[in-house]
C-alpha positions as CSV (number, residue, x, y, z in Angstrom):
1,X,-86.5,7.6,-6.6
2,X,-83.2,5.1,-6.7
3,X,-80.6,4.7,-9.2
4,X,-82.5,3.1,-12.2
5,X,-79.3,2.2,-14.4
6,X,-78.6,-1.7,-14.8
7,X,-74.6,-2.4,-13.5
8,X,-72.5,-5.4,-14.3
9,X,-69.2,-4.2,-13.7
10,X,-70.0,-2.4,-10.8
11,X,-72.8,-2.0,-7.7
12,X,-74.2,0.5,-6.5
13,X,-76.3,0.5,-3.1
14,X,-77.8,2.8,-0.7
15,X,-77.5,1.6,3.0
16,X,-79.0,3.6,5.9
17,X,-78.5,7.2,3.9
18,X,-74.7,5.9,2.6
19,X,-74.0,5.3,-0.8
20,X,-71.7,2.3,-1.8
21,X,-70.0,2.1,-4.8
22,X,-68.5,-1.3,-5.0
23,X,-66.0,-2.1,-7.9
24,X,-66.8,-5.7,-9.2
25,X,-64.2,-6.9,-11.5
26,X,-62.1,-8.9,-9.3
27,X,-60.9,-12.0,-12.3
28,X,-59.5,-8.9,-13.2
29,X,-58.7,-7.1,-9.4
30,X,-61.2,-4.3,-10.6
31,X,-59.1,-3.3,-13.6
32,X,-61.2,0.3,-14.9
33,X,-62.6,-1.4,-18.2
34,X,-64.9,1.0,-20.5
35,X,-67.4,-0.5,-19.7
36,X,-67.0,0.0,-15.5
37,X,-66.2,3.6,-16.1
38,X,-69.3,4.0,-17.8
39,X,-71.3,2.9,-14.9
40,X,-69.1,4.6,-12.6
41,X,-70.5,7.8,-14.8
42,X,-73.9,6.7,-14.6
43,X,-73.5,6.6,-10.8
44,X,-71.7,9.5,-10.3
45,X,-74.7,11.8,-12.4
46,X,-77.3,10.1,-10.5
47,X,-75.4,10.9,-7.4
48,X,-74.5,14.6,-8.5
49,X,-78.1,15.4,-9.9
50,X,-79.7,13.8,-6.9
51,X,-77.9,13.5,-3.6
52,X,-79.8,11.2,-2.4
53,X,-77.2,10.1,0.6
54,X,-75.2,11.9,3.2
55,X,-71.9,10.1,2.6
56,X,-70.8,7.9,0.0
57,X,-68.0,5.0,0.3
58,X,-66.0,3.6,-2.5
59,X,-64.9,0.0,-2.4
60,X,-64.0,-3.3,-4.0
61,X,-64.3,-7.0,-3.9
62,X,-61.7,-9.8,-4.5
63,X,-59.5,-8.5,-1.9
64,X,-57.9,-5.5,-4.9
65,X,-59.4,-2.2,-5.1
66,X,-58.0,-1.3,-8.7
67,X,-55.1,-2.6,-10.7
68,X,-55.6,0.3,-12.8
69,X,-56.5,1.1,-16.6
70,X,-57.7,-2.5,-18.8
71,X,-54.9,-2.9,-20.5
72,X,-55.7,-6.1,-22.6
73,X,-58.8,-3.7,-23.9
74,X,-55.8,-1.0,-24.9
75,X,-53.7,-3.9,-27.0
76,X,-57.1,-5.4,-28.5
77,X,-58.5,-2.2,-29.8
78,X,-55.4,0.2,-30.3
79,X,-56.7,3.5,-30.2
80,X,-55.1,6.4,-32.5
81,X,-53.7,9.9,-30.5
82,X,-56.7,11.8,-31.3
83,X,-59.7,9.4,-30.3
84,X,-57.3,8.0,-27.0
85,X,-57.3,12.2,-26.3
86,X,-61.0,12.2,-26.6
87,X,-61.5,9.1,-23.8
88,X,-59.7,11.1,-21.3
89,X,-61.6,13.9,-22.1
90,X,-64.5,11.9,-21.6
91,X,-63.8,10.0,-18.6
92,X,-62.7,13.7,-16.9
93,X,-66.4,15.0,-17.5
94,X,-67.9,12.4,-14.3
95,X,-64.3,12.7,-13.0
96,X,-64.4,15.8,-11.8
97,X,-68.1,15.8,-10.8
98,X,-67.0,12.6,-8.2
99,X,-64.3,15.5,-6.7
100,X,-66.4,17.8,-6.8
101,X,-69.5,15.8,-5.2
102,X,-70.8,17.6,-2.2
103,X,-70.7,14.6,-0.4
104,X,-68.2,13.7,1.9
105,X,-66.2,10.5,0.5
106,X,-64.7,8.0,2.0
107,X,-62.5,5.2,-0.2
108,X,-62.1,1.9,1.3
109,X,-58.8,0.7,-0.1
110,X,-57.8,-3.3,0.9
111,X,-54.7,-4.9,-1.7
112,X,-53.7,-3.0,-4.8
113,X,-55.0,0.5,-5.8
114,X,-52.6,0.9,-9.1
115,X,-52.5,3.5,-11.8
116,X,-56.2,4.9,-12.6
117,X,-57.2,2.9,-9.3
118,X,-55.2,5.4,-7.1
119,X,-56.3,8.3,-8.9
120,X,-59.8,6.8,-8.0
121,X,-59.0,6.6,-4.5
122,X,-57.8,9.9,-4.6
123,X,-61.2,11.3,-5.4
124,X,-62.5,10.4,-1.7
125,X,-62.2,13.2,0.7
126,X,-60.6,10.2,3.2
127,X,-58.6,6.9,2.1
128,X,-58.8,4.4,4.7
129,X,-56.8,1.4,4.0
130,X,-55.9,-1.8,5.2
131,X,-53.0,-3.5,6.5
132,X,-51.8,-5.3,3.0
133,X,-52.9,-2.5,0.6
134,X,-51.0,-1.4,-2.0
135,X,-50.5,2.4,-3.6
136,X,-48.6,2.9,-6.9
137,X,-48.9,5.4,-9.9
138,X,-47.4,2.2,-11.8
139,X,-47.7,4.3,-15.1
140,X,-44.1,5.3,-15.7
141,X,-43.4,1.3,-15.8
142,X,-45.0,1.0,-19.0
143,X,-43.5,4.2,-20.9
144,X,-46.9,6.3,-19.3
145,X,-47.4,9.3,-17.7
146,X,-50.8,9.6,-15.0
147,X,-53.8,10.2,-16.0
148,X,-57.5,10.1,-14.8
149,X,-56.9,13.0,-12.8
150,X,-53.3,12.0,-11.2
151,X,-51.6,14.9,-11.8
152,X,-54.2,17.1,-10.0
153,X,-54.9,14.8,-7.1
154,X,-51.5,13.4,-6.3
155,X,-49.6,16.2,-5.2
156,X,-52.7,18.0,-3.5
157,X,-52.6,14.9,-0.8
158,X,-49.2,14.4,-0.8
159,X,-47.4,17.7,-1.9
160,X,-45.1,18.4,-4.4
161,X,-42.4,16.9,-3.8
162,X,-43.6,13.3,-2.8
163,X,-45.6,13.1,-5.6
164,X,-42.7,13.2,-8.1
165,X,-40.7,10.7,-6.1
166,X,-44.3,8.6,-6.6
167,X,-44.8,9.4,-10.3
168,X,-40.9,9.3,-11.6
169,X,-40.1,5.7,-9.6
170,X,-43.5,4.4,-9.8
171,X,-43.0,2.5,-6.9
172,X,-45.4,0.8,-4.6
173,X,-45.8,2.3,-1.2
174,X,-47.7,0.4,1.2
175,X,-50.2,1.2,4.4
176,X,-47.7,2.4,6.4
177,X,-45.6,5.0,4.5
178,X,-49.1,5.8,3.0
179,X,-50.1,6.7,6.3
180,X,-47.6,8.6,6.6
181,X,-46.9,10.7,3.7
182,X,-51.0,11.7,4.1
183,X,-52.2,9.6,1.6
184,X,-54.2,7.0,4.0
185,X,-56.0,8.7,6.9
186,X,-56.5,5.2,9.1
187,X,-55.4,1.7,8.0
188,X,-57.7,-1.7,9.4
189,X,-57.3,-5.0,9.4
190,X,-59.3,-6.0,6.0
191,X,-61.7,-8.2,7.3
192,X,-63.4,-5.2,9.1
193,X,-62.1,-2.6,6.6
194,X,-65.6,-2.1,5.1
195,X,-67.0,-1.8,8.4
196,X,-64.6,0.6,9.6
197,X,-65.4,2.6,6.6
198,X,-69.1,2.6,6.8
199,X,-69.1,3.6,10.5
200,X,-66.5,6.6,9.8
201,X,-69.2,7.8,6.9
202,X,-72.2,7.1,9.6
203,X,-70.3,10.0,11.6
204,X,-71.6,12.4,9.3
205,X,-75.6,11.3,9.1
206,X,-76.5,15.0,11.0
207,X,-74.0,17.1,10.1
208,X,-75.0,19.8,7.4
209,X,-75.0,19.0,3.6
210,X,-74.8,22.2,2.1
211,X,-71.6,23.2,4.9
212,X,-70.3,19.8,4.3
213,X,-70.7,20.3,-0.2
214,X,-69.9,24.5,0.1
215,X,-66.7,23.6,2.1
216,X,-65.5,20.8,-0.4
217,X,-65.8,23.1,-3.2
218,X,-64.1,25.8,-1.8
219,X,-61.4,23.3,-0.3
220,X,-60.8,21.8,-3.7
221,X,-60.6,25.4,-5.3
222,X,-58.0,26.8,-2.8
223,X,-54.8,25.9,-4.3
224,X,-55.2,27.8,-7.7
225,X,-57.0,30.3,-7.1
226,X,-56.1,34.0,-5.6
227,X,-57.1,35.0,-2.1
228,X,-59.4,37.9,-3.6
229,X,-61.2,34.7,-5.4
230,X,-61.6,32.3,-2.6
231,X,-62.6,35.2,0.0
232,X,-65.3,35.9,-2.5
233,X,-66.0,32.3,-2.7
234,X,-66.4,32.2,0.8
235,X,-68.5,34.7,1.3
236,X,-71.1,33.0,-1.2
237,X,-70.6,29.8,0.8
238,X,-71.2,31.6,4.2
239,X,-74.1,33.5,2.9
240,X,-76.1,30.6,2.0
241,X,-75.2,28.5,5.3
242,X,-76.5,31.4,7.6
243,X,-80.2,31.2,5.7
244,X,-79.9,27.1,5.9
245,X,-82.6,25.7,8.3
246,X,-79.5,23.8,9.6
247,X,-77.8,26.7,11.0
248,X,-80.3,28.4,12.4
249,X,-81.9,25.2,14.5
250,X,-78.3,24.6,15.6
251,X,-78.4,28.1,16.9
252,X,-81.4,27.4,18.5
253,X,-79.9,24.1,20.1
254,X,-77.1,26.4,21.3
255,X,-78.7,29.1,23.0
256,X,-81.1,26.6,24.8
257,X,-77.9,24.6,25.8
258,X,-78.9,21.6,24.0
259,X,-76.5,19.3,22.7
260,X,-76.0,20.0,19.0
261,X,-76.8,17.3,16.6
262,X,-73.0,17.6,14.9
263,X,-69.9,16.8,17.0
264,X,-67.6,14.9,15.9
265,X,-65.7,14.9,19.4
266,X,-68.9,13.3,21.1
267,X,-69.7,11.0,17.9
268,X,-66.0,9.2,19.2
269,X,-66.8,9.1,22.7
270,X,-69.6,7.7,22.1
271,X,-68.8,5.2,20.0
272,X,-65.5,4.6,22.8
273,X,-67.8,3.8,24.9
């Protein structure tokens, strides 16, 4: 059916079975006004309710992926404890359902991805980034601690320890050390960045949605919960892959020695070519 929601702040488009998200505030370097993270909601239920795609990418224009939280819109309409407790409330509810999306992600991160815009990056399953981006959690600068889901992602990419050095200094770290310290997977030169990105989400048009979505919940569960929980968990997940037309044609691809459709091996030779 399509996304029927009217955007201003940001697109959305749907490009040979990818979805791409494209932040587009850049008078501002997409700084995460109410009124983008509205749409980003609107997008992310469509996307949730739906999936309609097989990957999604998030990007930007203006040559910034995020600067972060609005904060002229914080000074021009001061917002007492309780209601400013209520946003983030709010704002978590399409939050976690764009970590959670049983998609495989990919963020395309080119200049400054500050504050709420890293946390957003964070969401993808892979951040690939180009040569001049920027990564900072910026908030302790301004008497702040991280929020829009910064505390859950950070130290799950990074670990631990790196994400306190990252949240207490709030320094900027840029495409190399983020490569690095795990929290870029590639880094491209920006003019192909988008590119780069679409092609490593294209990798994924015939691999299996419900492997792909079980996995990422499972994944994204592992850390907090027991091993008698996530081997129960898994065994859900399995159970419902092994009746999936998927797995059984792959099967049949197998035992007739015929290529299989997913192989991510083969998908870069080819492309080496």
């Amino acid at each position: 059916m399509g996304f029927k929601g009217e955007l201003t702040a940001i697109t959305y488009t749907e490009e040979n079975g990818i979805g791409v998200i494209t932040l587009n505030r850049p008078e501002s370097r997409n700084a995460l006004s109410l009124g983008m993270r509205e749409e980003l909601g609107q997008v992310v239920s469509y996307l949730r309710q739906e999936l309609p795609v097989y990957a999604l990418v998030l990007t930007a224009t203006g040559g910034h992926f995020c600067a972060g939280g609005d904060l002229k819109a914080l000074t021009d309409a001061p917002t007492p404890p309780a209601g400013a407790r209520k946003k983030i409330e709010d704002i978590h509810v399409w939050f976690r359902d764009l970590v959670d999306l049983e998609l495989p992600v990919i963020a395309a991160v080119d200049g400054s991805a500050y504050g709420g815009g890293l946390c957003l990056a964070l969401t993808a399953d892979f951040i690939l980034c180009s040569e001049r981006a920027r990564f900072c959690t910026v908030f302790g600068r301004i008497g702040m601690v991280p929020d829009l889901g910064g505390f859950f992602l950070l130290p799950r990419v990074v670990g631990l320890q790196k994400a306190k050095d990252l949240v207490f200094t709030s320094r900027s770290v840029g495409a190399d050390e983020a490569l690095q310290i795990g929290l870029a997977c590639e880094i491209h030169p920006h003019e192909v960045l988008l590119e780069k990105a679409m092609q490593f989400a294209s990798r994924f048009r015939h691999a299996s949605t419900d492997a792909i979505g079980l996995s990422k919940r499972v994944l994204n569960q592992s850390s907090h919960l027991d091993n008698v929980a996530i081997t129960q968990l898994e065994g859900l997940a399995q159970a419902v892959c092994l009746e999936s037309d998927y797995h059984q044609t792959a099967v049949a691809r197998f035992l007739d020695k015929e290529p299989l459709l997913f192989n991510w091996d083969q998908i870069l030779a080819d492309e080496n070519k």
